[in-house]
C-alpha positions as CSV (number, residue, x, y, z in Angstrom):
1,X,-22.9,46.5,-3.8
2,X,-20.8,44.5,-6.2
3,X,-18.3,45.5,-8.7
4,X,-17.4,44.1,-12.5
5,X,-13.8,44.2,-13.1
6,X,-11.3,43.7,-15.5
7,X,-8.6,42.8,-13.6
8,X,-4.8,43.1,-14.2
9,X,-2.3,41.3,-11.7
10,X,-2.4,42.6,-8.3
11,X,-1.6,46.0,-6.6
12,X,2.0,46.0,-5.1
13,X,3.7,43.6,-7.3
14,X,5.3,46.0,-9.4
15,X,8.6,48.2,-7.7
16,X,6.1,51.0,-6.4
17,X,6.4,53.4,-9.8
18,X,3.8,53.6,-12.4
19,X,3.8,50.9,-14.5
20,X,3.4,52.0,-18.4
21,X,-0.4,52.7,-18.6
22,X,-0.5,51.1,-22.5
23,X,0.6,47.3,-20.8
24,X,-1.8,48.1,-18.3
25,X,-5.3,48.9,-20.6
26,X,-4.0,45.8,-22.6
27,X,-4.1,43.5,-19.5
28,X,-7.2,45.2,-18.7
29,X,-9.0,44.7,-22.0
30,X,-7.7,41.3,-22.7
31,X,-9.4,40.1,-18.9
32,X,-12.6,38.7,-18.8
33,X,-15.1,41.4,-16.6
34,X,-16.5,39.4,-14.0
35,X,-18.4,40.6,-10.9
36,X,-16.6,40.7,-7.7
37,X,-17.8,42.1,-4.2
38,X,-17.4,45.7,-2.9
39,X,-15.1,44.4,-0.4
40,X,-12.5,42.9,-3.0
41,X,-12.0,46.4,-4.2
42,X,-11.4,47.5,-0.6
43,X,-8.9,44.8,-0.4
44,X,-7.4,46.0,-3.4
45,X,-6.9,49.8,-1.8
46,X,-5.5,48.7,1.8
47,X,-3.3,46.3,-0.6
48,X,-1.8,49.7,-1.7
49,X,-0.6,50.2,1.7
50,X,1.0,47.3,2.0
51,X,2.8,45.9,-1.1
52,X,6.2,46.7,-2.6
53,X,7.3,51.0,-2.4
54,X,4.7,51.3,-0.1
55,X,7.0,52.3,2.8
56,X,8.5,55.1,0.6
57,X,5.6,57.5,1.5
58,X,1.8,58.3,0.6
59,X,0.4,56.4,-1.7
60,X,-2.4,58.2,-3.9
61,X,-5.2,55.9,-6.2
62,X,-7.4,57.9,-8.3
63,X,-11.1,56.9,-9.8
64,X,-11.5,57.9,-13.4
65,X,-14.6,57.8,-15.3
66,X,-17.8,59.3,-17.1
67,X,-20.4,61.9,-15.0
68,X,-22.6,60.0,-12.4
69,X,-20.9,56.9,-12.5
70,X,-20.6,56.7,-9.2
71,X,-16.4,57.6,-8.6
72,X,-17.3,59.8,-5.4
73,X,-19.8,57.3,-3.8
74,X,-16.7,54.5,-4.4
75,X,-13.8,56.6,-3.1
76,X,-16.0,58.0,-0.3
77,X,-16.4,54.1,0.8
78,X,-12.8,53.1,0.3
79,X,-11.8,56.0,2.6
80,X,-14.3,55.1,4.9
81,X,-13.4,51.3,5.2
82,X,-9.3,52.2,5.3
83,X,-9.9,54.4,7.9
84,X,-12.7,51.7,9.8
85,X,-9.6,49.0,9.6
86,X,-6.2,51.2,9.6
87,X,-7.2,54.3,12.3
88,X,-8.2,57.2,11.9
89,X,-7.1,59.5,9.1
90,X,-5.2,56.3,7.9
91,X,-7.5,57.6,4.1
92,X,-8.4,60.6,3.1
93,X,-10.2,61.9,-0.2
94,X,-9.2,64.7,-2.6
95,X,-12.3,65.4,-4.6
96,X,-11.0,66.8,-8.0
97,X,-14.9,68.7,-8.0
98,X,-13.0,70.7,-5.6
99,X,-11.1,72.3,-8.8
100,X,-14.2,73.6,-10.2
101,X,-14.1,77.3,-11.4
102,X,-16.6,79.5,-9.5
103,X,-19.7,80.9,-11.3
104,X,-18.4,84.3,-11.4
105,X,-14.9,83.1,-13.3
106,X,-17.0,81.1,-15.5
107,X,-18.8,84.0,-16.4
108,X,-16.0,85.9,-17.0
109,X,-15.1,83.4,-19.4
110,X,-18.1,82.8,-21.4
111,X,-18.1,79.0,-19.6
112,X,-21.0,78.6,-17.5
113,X,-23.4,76.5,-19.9
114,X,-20.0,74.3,-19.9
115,X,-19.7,73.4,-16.5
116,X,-18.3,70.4,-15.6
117,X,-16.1,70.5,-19.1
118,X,-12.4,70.6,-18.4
119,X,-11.7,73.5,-19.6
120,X,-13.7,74.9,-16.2
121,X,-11.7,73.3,-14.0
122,X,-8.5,74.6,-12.4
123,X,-6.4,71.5,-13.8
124,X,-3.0,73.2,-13.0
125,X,-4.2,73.8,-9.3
126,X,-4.9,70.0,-9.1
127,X,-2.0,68.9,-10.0
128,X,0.1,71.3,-8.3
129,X,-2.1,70.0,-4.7
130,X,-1.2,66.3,-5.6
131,X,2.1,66.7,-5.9
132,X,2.2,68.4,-2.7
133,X,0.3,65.8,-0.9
134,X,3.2,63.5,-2.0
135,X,6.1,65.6,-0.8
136,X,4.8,67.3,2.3
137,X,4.2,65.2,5.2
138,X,4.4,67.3,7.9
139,X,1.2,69.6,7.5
140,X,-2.1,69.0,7.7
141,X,-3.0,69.6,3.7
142,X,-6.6,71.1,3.2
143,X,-8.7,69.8,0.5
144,X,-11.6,71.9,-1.6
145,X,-14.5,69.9,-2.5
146,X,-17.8,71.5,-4.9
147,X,-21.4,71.8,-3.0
148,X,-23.8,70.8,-5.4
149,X,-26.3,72.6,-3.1
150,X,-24.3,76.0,-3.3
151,X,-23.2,75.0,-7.0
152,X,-20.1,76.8,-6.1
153,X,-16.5,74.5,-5.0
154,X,-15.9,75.2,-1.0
155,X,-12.2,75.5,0.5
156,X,-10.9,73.1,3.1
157,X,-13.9,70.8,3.7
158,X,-11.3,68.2,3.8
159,X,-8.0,67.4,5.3
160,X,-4.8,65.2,4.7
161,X,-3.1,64.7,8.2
162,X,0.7,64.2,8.5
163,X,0.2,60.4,8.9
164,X,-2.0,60.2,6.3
165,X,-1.2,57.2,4.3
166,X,-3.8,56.4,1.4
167,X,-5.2,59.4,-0.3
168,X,-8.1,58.4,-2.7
169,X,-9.2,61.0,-5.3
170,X,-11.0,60.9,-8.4
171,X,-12.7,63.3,-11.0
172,X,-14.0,62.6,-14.5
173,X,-10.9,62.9,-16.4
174,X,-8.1,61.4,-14.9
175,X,-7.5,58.6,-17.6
176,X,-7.6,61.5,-20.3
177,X,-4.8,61.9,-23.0
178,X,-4.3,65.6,-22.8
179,X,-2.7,67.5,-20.7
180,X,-1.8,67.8,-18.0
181,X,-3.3,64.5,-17.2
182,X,-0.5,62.0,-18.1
183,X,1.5,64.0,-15.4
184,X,-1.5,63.1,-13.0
185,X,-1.4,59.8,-13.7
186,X,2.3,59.6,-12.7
187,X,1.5,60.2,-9.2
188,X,-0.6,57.5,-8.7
189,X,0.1,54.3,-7.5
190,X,-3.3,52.7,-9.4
191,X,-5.6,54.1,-11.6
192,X,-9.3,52.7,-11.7
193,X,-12.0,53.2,-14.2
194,X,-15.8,53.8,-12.8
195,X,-18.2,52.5,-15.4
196,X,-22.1,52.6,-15.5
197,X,-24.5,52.0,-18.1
198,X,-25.4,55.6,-20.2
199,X,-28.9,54.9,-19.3
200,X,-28.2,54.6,-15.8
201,X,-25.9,57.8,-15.5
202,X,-28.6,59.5,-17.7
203,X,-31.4,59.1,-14.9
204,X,-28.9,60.2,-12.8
205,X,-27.7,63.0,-13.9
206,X,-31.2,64.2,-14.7
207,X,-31.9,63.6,-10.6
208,X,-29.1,65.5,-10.2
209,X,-30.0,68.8,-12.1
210,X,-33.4,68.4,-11.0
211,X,-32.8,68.0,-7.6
212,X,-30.4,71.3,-7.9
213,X,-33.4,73.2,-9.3
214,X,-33.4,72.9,-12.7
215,X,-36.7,72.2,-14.5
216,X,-36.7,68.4,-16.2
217,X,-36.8,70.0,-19.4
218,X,-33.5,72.4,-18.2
219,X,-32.1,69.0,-16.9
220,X,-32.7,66.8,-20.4
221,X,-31.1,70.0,-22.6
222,X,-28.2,70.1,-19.8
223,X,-26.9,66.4,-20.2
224,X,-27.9,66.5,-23.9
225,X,-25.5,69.4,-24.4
226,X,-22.8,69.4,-21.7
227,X,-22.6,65.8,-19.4
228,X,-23.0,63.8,-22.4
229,X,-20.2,65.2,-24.5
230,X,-18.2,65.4,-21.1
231,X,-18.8,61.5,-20.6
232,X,-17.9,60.6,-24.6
233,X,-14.7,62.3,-23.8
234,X,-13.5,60.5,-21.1
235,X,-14.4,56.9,-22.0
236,X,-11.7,56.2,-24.2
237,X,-9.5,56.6,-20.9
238,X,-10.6,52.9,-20.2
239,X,-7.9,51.7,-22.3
240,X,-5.0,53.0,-19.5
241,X,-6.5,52.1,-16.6
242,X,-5.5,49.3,-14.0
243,X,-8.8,48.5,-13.4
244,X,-12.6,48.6,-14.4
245,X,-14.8,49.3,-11.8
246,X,-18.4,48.4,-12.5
247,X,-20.5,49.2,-9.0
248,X,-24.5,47.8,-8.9
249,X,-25.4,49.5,-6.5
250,X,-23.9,53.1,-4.4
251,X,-23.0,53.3,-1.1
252,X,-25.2,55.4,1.0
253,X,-23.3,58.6,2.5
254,X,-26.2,60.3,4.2
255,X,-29.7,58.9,5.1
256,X,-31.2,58.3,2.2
257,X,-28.5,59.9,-0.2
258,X,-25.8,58.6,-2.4
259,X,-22.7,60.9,-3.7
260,X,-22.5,60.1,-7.3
């Protein structure tokens, strides 16, 4: 796996506070993408751990970017590789899939053809759990993640431990301009954007549906109507990101199986 990036200077040279997310899509933009190996942006996270404000607490990097681009197979490996060189628990993931409404709210609200929009999230609930996982460090802090097999989000499949220092999370719309996700974005230390080519996501998105049940013709209609939009949405986020995150090929999670 290898990674394009547009790269802006290096995590943990700035006083540990959000630097203004405008200066940082400008330096993005104005780099050059080049290709750089999985392991530089592994490098990059544990650098999070390390450079200036990092002593101050938790540190939390979130993974913007369009459906199937492959944020959760990248922050699953980043966790993965923390905790493989740190300890364990030194990572942890917060999955913001975990904030998906259940079927039977989304029916209640006329939203279940919209699945995966943000208005079927619970967006305050997010927010409200990040800003816990930066203020409470003396609980173990459970984390909801969505079964694609159940279709349904699950509580607690995950955990933030008391020592606990790098908490990687991503969703589809962190880099968004509405709220609430400026306020998101101040929590976190970096702010990455996942890219993939449409085509690409497009086969895998019709996988996806397919694999979930859904008749190919079900699946085409499904990303025509609802992951599409979702996706046109969120790329203009690009532009307030630290970094963008190209990957050529996923991690594997399970045998034979990537997270996307």
């Amino acid at each position: 796996m290898h990674v394009d990036a547009a790269r802006d200077p290096a995590p943990g040279s700035h006083d540990g506070r959000p630097r203004s997310r405008t200066a940082r899509g400008v330096a993005a933009r104005a780099a050059s993408p080049q290709q750089v190996p999985v392991h530089e942006a592994v490098d990059r996270a544990l650098a999070l751990l390390s450079g200036p404000g990092s002593a101050s607490g938790r540190t939390i990097l979130g993974l913007a970017g369009p459906p199937a681009a492959g944020k959760s197979a990248l922050a699953r490996h980043l966790v993965a590789e923390v905790v493989r060189r740190e300890g364990p628990d030194a990572a942890a993931y917060l999955p913001f899939d975990g904030f998906h409404l259940s079927n039977p709210q989304l029916d209640r609200l006329g939203l279940r053809d919209r699945k995966g929009a943000p208005a079927t999230f619970d967006t305050a609930g997010y927010l409200a759990l990040l800003r816990r996982v930066l203020q409470d460090r003396f609980q173990d802090i459970y984390v909801p993640d969505f079964d694609r097999t159940l279709d349904e989000p699950v509580a607690a499949r995950h955990v933030i431990r008391p020592h606990t220092r790098l908490v990687v999370t991503e969703g589809n719309y962190l880099a968004a301009a509405d709220a609430p996700w400026p306020a998101v974005r101040s929590l976190l230390r970096e702010l990455w954007y996942v890219d993939a080519a449409d085509d690409l996501r497009h086969a895998r998105l019709i996988e996806r549906h397919t694999g979930s049940g859904d008749t190919p013709v079900d699946a085409a209609r499904r990303v025509e109507q609802n992951d599409h939009p979702n996706g046109e949405y969120v790329k203009p986020g690009r532009g307030v990101c630290d970094w963008i995150v190209r990957l050529a090929d996923l991690p594997t999670t399970a045998p034979g199986r990537t997270v996307l």
